[in-house]
Structures are given as structure tokens and as C-alpha cells.
N, C-alpha and C positions, 0 to 999 in steps of 0.2 A: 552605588551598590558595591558590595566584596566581593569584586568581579573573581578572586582565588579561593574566594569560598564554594562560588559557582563553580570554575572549573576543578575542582577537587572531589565536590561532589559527580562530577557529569565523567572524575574520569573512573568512579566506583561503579559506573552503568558502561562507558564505553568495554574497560577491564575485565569483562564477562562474555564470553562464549554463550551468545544466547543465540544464533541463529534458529527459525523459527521449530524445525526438528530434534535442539537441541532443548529439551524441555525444561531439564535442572537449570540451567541457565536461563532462560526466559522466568522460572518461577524466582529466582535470585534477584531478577531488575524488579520484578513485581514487588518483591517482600524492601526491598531495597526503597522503590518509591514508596510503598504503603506505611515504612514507617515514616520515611521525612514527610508523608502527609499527616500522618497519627501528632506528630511533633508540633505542627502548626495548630493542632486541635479539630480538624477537620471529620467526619464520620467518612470512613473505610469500610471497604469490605474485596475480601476477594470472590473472583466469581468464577467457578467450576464451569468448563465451556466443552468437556468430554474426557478422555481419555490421550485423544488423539492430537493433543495440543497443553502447552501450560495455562495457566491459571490466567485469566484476567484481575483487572482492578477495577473497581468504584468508588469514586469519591464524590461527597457531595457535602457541602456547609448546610443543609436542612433536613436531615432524614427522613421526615414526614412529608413534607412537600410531595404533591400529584402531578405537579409541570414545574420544568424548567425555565427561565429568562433564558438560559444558553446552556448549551454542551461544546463542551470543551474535549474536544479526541485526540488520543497520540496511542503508538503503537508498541511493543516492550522488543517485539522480533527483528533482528535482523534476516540478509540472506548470506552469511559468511559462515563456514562448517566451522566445526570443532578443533582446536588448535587454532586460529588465526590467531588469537590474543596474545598468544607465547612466540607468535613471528613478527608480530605489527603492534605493540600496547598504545596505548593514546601515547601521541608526542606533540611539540608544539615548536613553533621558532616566534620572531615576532608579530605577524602579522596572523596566523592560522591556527586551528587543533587538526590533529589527525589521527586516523582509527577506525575500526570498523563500528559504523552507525555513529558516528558523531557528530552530524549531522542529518540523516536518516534513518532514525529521529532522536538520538537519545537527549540531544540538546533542547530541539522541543517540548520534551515531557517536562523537562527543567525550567522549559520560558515558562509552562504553564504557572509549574509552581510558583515560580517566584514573582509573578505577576498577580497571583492571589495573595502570593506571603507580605504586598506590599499595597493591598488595593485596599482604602481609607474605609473604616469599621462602618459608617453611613451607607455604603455600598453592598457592605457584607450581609448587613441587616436589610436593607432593599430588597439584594435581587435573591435569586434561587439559582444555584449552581451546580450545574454536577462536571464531573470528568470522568470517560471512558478510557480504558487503556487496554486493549487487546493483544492476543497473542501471536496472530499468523495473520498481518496484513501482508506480510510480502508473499504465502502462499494465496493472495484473494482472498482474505477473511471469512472463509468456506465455513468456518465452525464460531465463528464471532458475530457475523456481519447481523444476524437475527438479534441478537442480545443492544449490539447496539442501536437497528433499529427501532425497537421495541421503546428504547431510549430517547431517539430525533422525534420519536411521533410526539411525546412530551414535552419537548422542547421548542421554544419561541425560532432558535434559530440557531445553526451549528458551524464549531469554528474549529479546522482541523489546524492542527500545531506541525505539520511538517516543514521540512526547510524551505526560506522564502528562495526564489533562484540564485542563478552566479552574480546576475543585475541588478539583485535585491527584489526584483517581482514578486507580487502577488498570485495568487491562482484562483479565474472566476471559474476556468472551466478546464477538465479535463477528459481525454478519449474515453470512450468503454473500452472493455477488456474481454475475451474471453479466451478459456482454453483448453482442448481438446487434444485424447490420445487416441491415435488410429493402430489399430492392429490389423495386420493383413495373416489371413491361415493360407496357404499353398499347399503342396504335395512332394515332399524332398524326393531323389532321384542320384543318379550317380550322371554326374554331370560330361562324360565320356560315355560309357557305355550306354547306357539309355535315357539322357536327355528329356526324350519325346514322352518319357512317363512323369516329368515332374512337371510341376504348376508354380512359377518362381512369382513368392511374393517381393521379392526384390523389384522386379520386373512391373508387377503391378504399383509398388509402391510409387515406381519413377512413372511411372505414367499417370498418377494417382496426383505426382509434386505440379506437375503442367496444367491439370484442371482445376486444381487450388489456386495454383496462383495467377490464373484469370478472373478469377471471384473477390481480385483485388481493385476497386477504384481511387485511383488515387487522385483524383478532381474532388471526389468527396470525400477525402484522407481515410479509407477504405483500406486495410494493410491487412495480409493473410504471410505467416512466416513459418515455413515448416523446421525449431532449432535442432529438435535431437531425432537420430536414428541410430536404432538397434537393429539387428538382422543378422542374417544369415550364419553359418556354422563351421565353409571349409569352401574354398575357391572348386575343390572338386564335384561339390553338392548342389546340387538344384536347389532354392534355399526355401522351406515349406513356412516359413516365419518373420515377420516380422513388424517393429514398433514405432512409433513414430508420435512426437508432440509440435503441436502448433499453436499459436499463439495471431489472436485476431485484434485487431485495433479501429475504431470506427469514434467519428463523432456526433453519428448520428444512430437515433436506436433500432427506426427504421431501416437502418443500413445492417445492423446488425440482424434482426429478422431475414432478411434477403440472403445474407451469407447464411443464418443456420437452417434454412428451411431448403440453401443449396449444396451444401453437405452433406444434410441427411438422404437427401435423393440421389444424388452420386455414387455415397455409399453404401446405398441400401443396392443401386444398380449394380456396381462392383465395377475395376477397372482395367480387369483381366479373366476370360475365362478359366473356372478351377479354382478362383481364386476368390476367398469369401473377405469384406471387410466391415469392423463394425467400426462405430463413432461414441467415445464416450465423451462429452462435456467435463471437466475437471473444475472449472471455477469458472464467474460470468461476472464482471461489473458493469451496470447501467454508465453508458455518457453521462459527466457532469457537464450543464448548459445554467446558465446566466439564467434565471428567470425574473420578472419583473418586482418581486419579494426582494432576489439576490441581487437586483441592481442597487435600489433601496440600501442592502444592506452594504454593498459597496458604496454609495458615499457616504455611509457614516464611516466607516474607515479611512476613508477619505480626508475626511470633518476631524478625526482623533490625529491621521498623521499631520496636518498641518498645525494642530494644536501641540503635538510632541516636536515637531521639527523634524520629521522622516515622512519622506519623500515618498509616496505610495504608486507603484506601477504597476500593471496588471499584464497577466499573460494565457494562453491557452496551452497545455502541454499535453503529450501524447501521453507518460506515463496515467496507471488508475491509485487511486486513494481509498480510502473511507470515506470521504468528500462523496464520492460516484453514488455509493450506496443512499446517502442521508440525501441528495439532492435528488434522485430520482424518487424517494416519496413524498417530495413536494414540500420536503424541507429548506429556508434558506440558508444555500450554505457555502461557504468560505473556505479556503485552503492558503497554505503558505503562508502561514503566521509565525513562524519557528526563525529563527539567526539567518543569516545568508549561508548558504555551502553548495557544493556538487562534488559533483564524481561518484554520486551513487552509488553501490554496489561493485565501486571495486579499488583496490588499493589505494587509489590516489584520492580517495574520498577526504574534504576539510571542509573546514568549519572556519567562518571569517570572526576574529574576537572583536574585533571593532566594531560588529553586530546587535551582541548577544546584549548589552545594555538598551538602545535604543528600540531595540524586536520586544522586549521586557515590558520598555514603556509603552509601547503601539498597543499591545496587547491588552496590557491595563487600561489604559485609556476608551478602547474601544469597547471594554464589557462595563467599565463606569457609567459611558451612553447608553447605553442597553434601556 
């Protein structure tokens, strides 16, 4: 392959400020992939997902077609604000790329292309292909996740393109997700003089963090994490306010019903007199789990990498996907198809080059079987 045609192109997608709130830039990687697929000949379209998010993409070799043989998912958002590009642009030395989303996932979007740009016209003309590209999987696909469903239910079987692990792994399964902002109201006061009149949501909230985090099991990888607090006004003041985000992890979905049905009674009880607190849910991904469809379609991957010469291993990870969503409606579905890399979401994030041709063939190979 023209392995510097690849990276030339991937670093026109890294080189862009798209974090998922950054909207002009997510529409830029969009417009950016939608022509290099226009280019191949492919049918396009981009897809309006609200206001509150950029544009998705669609691609599909059959525009009439009712079902798909496969869908092929990759994401256009990163989670890196505005200005990284101008502190950190893609760089490389010999062995690595590096940059924000270089591996999560812009490189992916790229395996996909170029795995279709090279897959034998016999195949093109066989199967029925489409590919999703969304705008806010790293906020939980809260304004996407329906468009692509609407899509897996179409489809034979679903193959997510993000990066395969640091050990080349595969992904059969990954945690649910969900996550919630708690707001506590109190009663401010002057915290000298009269104390005994205010209602400290502070107070509640730390007493609020101890009952959370025994609703955590971690025999059944059960994980409840309270990251951000907002509060209070002035060390003088009884504090009447304040905010709070948490972040739930489970592998089981049933495990995730038990934690939301014991949240919501907690804080419908409240965890301080005076003190009112509500529970909003912010985004939710179903547990991705193996099913007997998705083992199936594990050793055809299997069956492709020994025929390419890459070595297929498989893993369970806590992070959620688009994988979560497509496999809880009982679609077969697959994750970690994309290059090797880590360091997710945060500077040290790369991309192993010694990957990106072999992930290319795996890929092709595997939707040839189809």
C-alpha cells in the first residue's frame, strides 16, 4: 500500500480541532471523509443529527439496498478542546503517529476506507455495505446512537473500526456506561453568625459521595465514580448549591438496573435534611457481551487473520463504544478493527505504523467472508 499516502491523508483528519463540542471541526473531518469517499465512487450523504452536535456521514456502495451484509462504524469526534492542534499537530518518529485522535479514531475511519478502496470488484458487487460515521461518540452518542441503530437493525452484522489495543487485541466485549448529574439546593447562611439557618449542600453532597460509592461491586466490575464538583460561593457561607457528575461502569445490564433504581431512591429520599437533590441521567450505553451470533462471528475473524498472517486476540474492556449500542439490539457485533494505539484521550495518545497495513488487510479479508 502507499503507506505516505495514508498517513498524509489521516494527518488532514488528525490537524483539525474537532473535539465533539467543537462543531466546525467535526463538520470539516466529515466533509473531509465524504469527499475521499465521493472519490472512490461510493454514494454519500451527510446526515443532520440536530443542532446540538455536527453533521454525521453515510456511506453506502448500493443506495437502494433495504439490508445490509455489514456496517462498518467509526466516529469523526474527539474529546480534546479547541486549540490542541496548534500545541500538539500529528508528528511521528519511526515506529509511531501522534496527536489528538490518531488513533481514537481517525486512523480507523481511514482502515475503513482503504479496505473498501482495495476490496476485489467481485465482492463490491456481492455484498451490500454501508458505513456510519457519527458525531459525539465520545459525549455517548446521545444524538447519534438512534440513526445508527435504525442502521444495525439492517444489518447482517456490525463491525466498529476503533483502535485494536496496545497488544493488538481485539474487542468481543465492552462495559456499559452510564452518566449522571446530581444537583444538591440547600439554604445559604452566613456561616459565623448564623450557621444553624443554612442547609449546606456541600454537606449533603459528601454524605451523598459514601452512599454512591457502596452501590459499587466490584466482584461483578460494578464501578460508581463521582469526577467533577462544582459548589459552594465563599468559605464564609453555608453553601445553598451544588453539582456533581458520575460516571457508572458495569458488565452486566442487570447490574446496571440495581444501581439506577438505587440512585433514584436515594435521591428522591435526599441526604441531608433542608436539603433537596435531583438525578438527571446524561447519557447510558448498554454492556457489550459475546453472544452466540458474536462468537460465530469471532472465528470468522479469526478464519481472515490466519489467512492474512495477523495474529487475532481478543479482549474485554471497561471503556463503551457504538459496539454497546449495536450489540444490545441483538446485533452481531465486533469492535477493535482500526491500527494498534493507546493512550486515549490524552497527550501521549499514538498510533503504531507497523499496524496500519496489516489492520487494512484483516479488515478486507474479513468483510470478503461475509
Amino acid at each position: 500500500m502507499e503507506l505516505e499516502k495514508y498517513i498524509e491523508e489521516l494527518r488532514t483528519l488528525v490537524d483539525v480541532d474537532c473535539g465533539t463540542q467543537t462543531h466546525e471541526g467535526v463538520a470539516k473531518v466529515a466533509a473531509i471523509m465524504q469527499t475521499l469517499w465521493q472519490q472512490e465512487g461510493w454514494h454519500t450523504e451527510q446526515v443532520d443529527l440536530g443542532s446540538a452536535v455536527g453533521p454525521g456521514v453515510f456511506v453506502c456502495n448500493k443506495p437502494k439496498a433495504t439490508e445490509f451484509d455489514v456496517l462498518l462504524v467509526g466516529h469523526l469526534d474527539t474529546v480534546f478542546p479547541a486549540g490542541t492542534v496548534a500545541e500538539r499537530p500529528m508528528s511521528r518518529d519511526e515506529e509511531r503517529l501522534y496527536g489528538p485522535g490518531v488513533s481514537d479514531m481517525k486512523s480507523g475511519l481511514l482502515n475503513i476506507l482503504w479496505a473498501m478502496r482495495t476490496l476485489p470488484a467481485e465482492h463490491l458487487a456481492r455484498l451490500s455495505i454501508a458505513v456510519a460515521m457519527n458525531p459525539d461518540e465520545e459525549t455517548g452518542s446521545v444524538h447519534s446512537h438512534e440513526w445508527i441503530g435504525k442502521l444495525a437493525k439492517r444489518a447482517r452484522c456490525v463491525l466498529v473500526c476503533e483502535a485494536a489495543r496496545a497488544d493488538g487485541s481485539l474487542v468481543k466485549a465492552r462495559k456499559g456506561m452510564a452518566g449522571y448529574k446530581l444537583t444538591f439546593a440547600g439554604v445559604a447562611a452566613h456561616a459565623g453568625n448564623e450557621p444553624e439557618k443554612g442547609r449546606s449542600a456541600i454537606t449533603a453532597f459528601a454524605n451523598s459521595v459514601l452512599a454512591i460509592n457502596a452501590l459499587s461491586n466490584t466482584d461483578r466490575g460494578t464501578t460508581l465514580n463521582v469526577g467533577v464538583v462544582q459548589g459552594g460561593s465563599a468559605a464564609n457561607v453555608v453553601p445553598a448549591a451544588l453539582s456533581a457528575e458520575l460516571d457508572v461502569r458495569f458488565w452486566e445490564n442487570d447490574e446496571y438496573d440495581r444501581v439506577h433504581q438505587a440512585l433514584t431512591t436515594l435521591c428522591e429520599k435526599g441526604f441531608l435534611e433542608g436539603v433537596s437533590t435531583s438525578l438527571t441521567r446524561a447519557n447510558h450505553k448498554p454492556a457489550m457481551a459475546a453472544s452466540e451470533e458474536t462468537q460465530l462471528l469471532m472465528r470468522l475473524v479469526e478464519l481472515a487473520g490466519q489467512e492474512e498472517g495477523v495474529k487475532v486476540t481478543w479482549q474485554a474492556v471497561g471503556g463503551g463504544s457504538d459496539a454497546n449500542h449495536t450489540a444490545a439490539l441483538g446485533i452481531p457485533t465486533l469492535d477493535g478493527l482500526g491500527p494498534v494505539g493507546a493512550g486515549f484521550h490524552s497527550p501521549a495518545e499514538w498510533l503504531d505504523i507497523a499496524s496500519i497495513e496489516p489492520r487494512i488487510r484483516l479488515l478486507r479479508r474479513v468483510v470478503s467472508m461475509l
